[in-house]
C-alpha positions in Angstrom: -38.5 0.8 13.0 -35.4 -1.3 13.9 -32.0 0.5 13.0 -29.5 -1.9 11.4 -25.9 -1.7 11.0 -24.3 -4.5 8.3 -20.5 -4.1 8.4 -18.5 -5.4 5.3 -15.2 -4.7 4.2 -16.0 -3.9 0.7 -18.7 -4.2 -2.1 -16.3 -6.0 -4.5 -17.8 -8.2 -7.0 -17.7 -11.5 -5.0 -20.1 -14.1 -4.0 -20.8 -12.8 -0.3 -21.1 -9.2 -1.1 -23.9 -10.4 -3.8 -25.3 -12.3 -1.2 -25.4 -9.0 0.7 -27.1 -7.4 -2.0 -30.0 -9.6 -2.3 -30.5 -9.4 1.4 -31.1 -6.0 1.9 -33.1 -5.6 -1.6 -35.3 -8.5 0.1 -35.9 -6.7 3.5 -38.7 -5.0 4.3 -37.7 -1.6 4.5 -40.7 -0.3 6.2 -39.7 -2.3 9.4 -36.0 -2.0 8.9 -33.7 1.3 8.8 -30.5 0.0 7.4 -27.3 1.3 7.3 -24.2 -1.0 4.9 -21.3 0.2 6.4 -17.5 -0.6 4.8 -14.0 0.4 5.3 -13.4 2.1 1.5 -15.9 3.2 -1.3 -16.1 2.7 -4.7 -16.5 -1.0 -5.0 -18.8 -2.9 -7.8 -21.4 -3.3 -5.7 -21.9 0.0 -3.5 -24.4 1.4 -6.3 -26.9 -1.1 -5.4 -26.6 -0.7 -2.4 -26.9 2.7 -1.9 -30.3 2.2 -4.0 -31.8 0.0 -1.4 -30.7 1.5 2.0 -27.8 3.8 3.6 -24.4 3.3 2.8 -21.4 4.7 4.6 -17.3 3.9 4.6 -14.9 4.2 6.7 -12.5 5.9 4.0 -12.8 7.5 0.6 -10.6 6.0 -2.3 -10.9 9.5 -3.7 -8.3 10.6 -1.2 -5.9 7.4 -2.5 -6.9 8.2 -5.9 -5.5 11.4 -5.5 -2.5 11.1 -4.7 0.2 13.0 -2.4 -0.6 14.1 1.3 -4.1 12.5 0.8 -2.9 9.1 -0.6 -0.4 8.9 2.8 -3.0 9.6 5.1 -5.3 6.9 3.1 -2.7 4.6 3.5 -1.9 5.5 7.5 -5.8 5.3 8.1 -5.8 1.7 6.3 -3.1 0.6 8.5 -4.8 2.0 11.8 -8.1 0.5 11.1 -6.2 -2.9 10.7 -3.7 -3.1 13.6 -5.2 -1.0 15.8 -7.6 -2.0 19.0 -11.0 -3.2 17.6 -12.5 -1.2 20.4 -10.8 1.9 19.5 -11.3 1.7 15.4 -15.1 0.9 16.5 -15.2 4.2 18.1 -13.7 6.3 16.1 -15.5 5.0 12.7 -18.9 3.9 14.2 -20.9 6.3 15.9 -24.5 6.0 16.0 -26.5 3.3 18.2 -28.0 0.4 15.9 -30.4 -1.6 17.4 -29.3 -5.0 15.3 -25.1 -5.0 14.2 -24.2 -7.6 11.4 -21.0 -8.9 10.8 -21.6 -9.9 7.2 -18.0 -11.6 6.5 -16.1 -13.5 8.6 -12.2 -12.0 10.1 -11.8 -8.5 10.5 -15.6 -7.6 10.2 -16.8 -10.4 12.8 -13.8 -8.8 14.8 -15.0 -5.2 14.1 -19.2 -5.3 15.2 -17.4 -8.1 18.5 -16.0 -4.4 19.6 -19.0 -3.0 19.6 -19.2 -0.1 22.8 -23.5 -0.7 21.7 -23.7 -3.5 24.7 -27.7 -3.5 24.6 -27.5 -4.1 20.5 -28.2 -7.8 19.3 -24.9 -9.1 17.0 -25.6 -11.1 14.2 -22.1 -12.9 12.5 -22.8 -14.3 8.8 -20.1 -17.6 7.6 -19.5 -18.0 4.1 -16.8 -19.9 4.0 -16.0 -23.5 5.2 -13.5 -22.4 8.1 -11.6 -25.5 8.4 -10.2 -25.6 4.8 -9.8 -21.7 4.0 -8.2 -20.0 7.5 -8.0 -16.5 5.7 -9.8 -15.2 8.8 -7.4 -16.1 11.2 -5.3 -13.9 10.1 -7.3 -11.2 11.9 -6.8 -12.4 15.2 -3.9 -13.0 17.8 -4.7 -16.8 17.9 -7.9 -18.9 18.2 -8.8 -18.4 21.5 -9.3 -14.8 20.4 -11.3 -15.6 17.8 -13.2 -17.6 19.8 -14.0 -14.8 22.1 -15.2 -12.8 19.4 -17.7 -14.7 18.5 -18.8 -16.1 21.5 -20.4 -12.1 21.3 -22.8 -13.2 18.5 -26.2 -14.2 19.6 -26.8 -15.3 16.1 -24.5 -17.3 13.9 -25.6 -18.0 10.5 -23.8 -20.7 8.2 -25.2 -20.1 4.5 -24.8 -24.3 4.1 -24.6 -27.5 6.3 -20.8 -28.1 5.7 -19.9 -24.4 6.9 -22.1 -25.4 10.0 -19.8 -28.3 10.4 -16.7 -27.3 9.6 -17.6 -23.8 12.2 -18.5 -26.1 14.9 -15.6 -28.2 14.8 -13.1 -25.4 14.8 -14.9 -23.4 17.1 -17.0 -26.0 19.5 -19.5 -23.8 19.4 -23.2 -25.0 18.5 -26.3 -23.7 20.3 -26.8 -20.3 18.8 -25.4 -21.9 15.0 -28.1 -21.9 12.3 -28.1 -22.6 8.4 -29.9 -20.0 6.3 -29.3 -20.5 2.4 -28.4 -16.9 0.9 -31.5 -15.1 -0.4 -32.0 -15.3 -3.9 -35.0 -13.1 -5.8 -35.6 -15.9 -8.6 -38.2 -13.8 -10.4 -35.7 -11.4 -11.1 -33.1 -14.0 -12.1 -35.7 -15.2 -14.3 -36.1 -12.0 -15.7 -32.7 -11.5 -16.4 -32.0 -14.2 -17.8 -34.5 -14.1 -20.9 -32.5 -10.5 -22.5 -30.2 -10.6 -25.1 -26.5 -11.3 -24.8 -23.8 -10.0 -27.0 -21.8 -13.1 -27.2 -23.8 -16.0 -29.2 -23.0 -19.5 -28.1 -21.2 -21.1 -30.7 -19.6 -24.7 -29.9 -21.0 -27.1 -27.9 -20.0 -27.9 -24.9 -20.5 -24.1 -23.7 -19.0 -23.7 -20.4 -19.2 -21.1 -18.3 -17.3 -20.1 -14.7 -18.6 -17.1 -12.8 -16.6 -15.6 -9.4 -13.4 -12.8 -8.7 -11.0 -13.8 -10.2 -8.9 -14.1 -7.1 -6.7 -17.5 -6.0 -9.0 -19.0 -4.4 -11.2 -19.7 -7.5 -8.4 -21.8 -8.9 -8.7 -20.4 -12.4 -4.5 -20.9 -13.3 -5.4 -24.7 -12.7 -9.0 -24.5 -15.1 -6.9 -22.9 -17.9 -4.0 -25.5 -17.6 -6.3 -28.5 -17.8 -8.4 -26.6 -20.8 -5.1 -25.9 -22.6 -4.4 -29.6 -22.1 -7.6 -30.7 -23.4 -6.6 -28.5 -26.4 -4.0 -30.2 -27.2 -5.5 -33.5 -27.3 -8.2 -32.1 -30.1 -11.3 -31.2 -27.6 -13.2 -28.6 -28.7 -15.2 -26.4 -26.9 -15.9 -23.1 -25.4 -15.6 -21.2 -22.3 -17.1 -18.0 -20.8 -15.3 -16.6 -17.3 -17.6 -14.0 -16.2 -15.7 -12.0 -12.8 -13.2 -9.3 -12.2 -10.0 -9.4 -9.8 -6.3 -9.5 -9.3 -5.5 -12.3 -11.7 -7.2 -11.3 -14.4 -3.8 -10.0 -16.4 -2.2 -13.0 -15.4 -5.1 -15.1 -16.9 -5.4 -13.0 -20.0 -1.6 -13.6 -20.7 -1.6 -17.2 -20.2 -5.1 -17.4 -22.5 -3.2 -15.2 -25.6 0.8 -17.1 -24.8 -1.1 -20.7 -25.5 -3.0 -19.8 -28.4 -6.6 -20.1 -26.0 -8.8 -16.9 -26.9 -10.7 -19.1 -29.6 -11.8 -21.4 -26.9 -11.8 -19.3 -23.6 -13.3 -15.6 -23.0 -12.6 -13.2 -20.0 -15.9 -11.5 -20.2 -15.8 -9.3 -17.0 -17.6 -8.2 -14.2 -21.4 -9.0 -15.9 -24.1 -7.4 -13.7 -26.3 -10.0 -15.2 -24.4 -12.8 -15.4 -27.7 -15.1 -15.3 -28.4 -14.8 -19.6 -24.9 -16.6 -20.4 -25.3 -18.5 -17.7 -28.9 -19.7 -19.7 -27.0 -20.1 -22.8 -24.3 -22.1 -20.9 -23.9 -26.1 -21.2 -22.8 -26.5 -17.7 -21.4 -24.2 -15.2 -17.8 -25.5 -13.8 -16.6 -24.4 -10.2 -12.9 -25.3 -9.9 -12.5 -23.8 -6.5 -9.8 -24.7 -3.3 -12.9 -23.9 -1.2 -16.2 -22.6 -1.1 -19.1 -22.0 1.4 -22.1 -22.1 -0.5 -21.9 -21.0 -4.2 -24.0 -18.3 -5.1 -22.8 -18.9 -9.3 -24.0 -22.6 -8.9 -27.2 -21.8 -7.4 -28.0 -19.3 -10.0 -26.8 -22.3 -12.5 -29.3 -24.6 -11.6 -32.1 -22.0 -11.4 -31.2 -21.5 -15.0 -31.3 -25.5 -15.5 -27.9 -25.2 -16.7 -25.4 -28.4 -14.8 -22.9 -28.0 -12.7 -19.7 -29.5 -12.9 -17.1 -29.0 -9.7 -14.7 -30.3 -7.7 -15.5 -31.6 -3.7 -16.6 -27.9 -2.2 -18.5 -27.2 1.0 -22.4 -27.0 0.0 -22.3 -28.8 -3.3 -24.0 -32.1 -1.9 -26.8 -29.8 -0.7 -26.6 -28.4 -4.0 -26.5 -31.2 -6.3 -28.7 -33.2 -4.3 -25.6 -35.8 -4.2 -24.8 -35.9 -7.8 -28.5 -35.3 -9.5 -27.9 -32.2 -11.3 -24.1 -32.7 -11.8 -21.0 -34.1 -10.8 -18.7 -33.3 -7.8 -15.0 -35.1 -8.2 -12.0 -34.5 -5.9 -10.3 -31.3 -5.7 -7.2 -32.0 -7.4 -6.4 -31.2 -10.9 -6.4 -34.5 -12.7 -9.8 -34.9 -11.7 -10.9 -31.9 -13.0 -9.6 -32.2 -16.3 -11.0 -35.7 -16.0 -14.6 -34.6 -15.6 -13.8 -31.7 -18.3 -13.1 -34.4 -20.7 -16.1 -36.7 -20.2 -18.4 -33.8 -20.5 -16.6 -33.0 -23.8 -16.6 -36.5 -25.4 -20.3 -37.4 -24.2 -22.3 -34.3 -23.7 -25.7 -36.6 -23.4 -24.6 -36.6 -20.0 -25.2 -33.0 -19.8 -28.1 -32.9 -21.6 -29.4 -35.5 -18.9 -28.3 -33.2 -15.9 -30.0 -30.9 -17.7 -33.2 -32.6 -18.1 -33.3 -33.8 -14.2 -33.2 -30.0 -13.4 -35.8 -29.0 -15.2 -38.0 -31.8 -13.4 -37.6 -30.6 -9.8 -40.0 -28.9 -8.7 -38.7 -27.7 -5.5 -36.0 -24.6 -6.6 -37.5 -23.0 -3.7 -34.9 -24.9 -1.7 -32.5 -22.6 -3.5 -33.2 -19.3 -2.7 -32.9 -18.8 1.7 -35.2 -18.5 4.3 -35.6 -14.4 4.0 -38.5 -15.1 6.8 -36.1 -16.7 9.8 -33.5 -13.8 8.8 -36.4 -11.3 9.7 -37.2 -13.8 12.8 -34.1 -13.1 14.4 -33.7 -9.5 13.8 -37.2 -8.9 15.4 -36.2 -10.9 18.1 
C-alpha cells in the first residue's frame, strides 16, 4: 500500500479544498494510505476528510481560541511556519516518510512538499488558478527564479483546465512534465443531492444563484452593485449566494443599506449546495480569476446555465458559448448580460435545453484513472 502525504493550508470552504475532497473520497483506499496534512484545524472541510483518510495540522486553533500564553505561541508558531526556511518548517512539522507528497495548492504548500528532506518520494504539485492573472502565490517566494526552482522538484504538474496549462507554462517555461486533469467530480452523488428538499422555495423568475468564499477575488461588491442598479431600473428577480468568508458582513450591510434582501439572500456555507443550484435559472460567476470552476461544473451537471465573465476554463466549460454566455471581465458587461437574461429569459430556457441534450457530462467530472496512473508510477 502506497503512503500519501497531500499538504494544504486549510480545509476552508473554497473551490480547491472541495476539489480535494472529492479526490480522496474517490481513491481507492485499499491501494492508498493517505494522510491530508494542513497548517491549522478546524476548517469546513476537515470533517470530511477525516471520514475518508488521516488528517493532521500543523497547529491547533484551540490554542488561538484560547487565549493568553497559548494564543501568543499560536501566533509565534504561525509566523515561523511562514518566514522560516522551508527545509526547516518541513522538519519540524513533517516527520514520517510518504511514498507520494502532494502539493494540493499552489504558493506556500508547492513551496512546503519542494522542501521535502524525503529525496526518494515522488512530488506531485496541483494548479488551480490561472497564474498569470492572480500572482497571490508569489507572494511565497523571494522572486521567480525561486519559484521556479521549486517546482522544477515536481515530477508531476497537474493544471485542473487548458488555460491554467497555458497561462503555467508561459510564466514558468516549463512544459514536459505539465498535464490537464479536470477535478474529480462523483456525479451520482451530486445527483443524489440534488433531488432533497430545500428550505428556500424559488419564487421569481429569473432565479440566480452564485456559489464560492466569499473572499475578493469572487468579485461579489461588483455583482451586488450591478444588481442594485438593475433594481433601480424595475428588474426583478432573485438571487441566492451560497459561501462563507471575510466579506460576508460587508455584503450583508451593503444588501440591508440598499433596500436588496427581497431580491438577494446570503445563504451560507451549504454542504449541498447542488438542490438550489437545481432550482436555480442560471448560475452567475463574476470572478477577477478562476482556474477551473468547480460551482459551474456542478451547474451544468444540474442543467442549470451559466452566466460569467472571461475566466480561465470557461471555454472548456461552455463548450464556447453552448450552455451560456462568457462576456468581458469588467462591470458594465456584467450588468449587461444580467439584464438580457432578465428581460428575455427564453434565452435561458434555451441554454437550458442544449444542456440537457449533451450526452457527454462525463467530460465534466476528471480523469480519477490518470491521477491513480501517476501515483503508481
Amino acid at each position: 500500500m502506497k503512503k500519501i502525504l497531500i499538504f494544504i493550508e486549510s480545509l476552508v470552504g473554497g473551490g480547491a479544498e472541495k476539489a480535494l475532497v472529492n479526490l480522496v473520497r474517490a481513491l481507492d483506499k485499499k491501494k492508498y494510505d493517505i494522510t491530508v496534512m494542513t497548517v491549522t484545524d478546524g476548517d469546513i472541510y476537515q470533517e470530511a476528510i477525516a471520514a475518508e483518510c488521516k488528517y493532521q495540522s500543523f497547529l491547533s486553533a484551540k490554542d488561538y481560541h484560547a487565549g493568553g500564553l497559548k494564543k501568543l505561541l499560536f501566533w509565534l508558531n504561525i509566523k515561523y511556519i511562514y518566514n522560516a526556511p522551508a527545509e526547516d518548517v518541513y522538519r519540524k512539522y513533517i516527520h514520517e516518510k510518504y511514498d507520494v507528497e502532494i502539493a494540493f495548492i499552489e504558493g506556500f504548500a508547492t513551496k512546503l512538499i519542494a522542501a521535502s528532506n524525503n529525496s526518494i518520494s515522488k512530488k506531485i504539485a496541483w494548479v488551480h488558478i490561472d497564474v498569470l492573472k492572480n500572482g497571490y502565490a508569489d507572494k511565497s517566494y523571494k522572486d521567480l527564479n525561486v519559484q521556479i526552482d521549486s517546482y522544477r522538484k515536481y515530477s508531476e504538474i497537474i493544471c485542473v483546465s487548458d488555460t491554467v496549462k497555458e497561462s503555467f507554462t508561459e510564466k514558468y517555461g516549463m512544459n514536459d512534465n505539465v498535464t490537464v486533469i479536470h477535478n474529480i467530480l462523483d456525479y451520482s452523488d451530486i445527483k443524489d443531492k440534488s433531488n432533497e428538499t430545500t428550505d428556500i422555495a424559488k419564487t421569481v423568475t429569473p432565479q440566480f444563484i452564485a456559489v464560492g468564499r466569499l473572499e475578493a477575488q469572487k468579485g461579489y461588491p461588483r455583482l451586488l452593485k450591478c444588481m442594485n442598479e438593475l433594481s433601480h431600473e424595475g428588474c426583478e428577480y432573485a438571487f441566492w449566494i451560497v459561501g462563507e468568508g471575510s466579506q460576508k458582513q460587508d455584503l450583508q450591510k451593503y444588501i440591508l443599506d440598499n433596500h436588496l434582501e427581497d431580491k438577494v439572500q446570503l445563504l451560507g456555507f451549504q454542504s449541498n449546495p447542488y438542490k438550489y443550484l437545481k432550482q436555480a435559472d442560471a448560475f452567475v460567476c463574476s470572478s477577477y480569476a478562476e482556474g477551473y470552476s468547480t460551482a459551474a461544473i456542478e451547474s451544468l451537471l444540474m442543467n442549470t446555465p451559466v452566466l460569467t465573465v472571461e475566466c480561465s476554463g470557461m471555454h472548456e466549460l461552455l463548450d464556447g458559448h453552448a450552455y451560456g454566455e462568457i462576456v468581458p471581465n469588467d462591470d458594465q458587461s456584467l450588468k449587461t448580460m444580467l439584464e438580457q437574461a432578465i428581460l428575455h429569459p427564453e434565452k435561458l430556457a434555451y441554454y437550458r435545453t442544449e444542456i440537457e441534450k449533451e450526452t457527454n457530462k462525463s467530460r465534466l467530472l476528471g480523469d480519477l484513472a490518470a491521477v491513480e496512473r501517476m501515483l503508481d508510477e
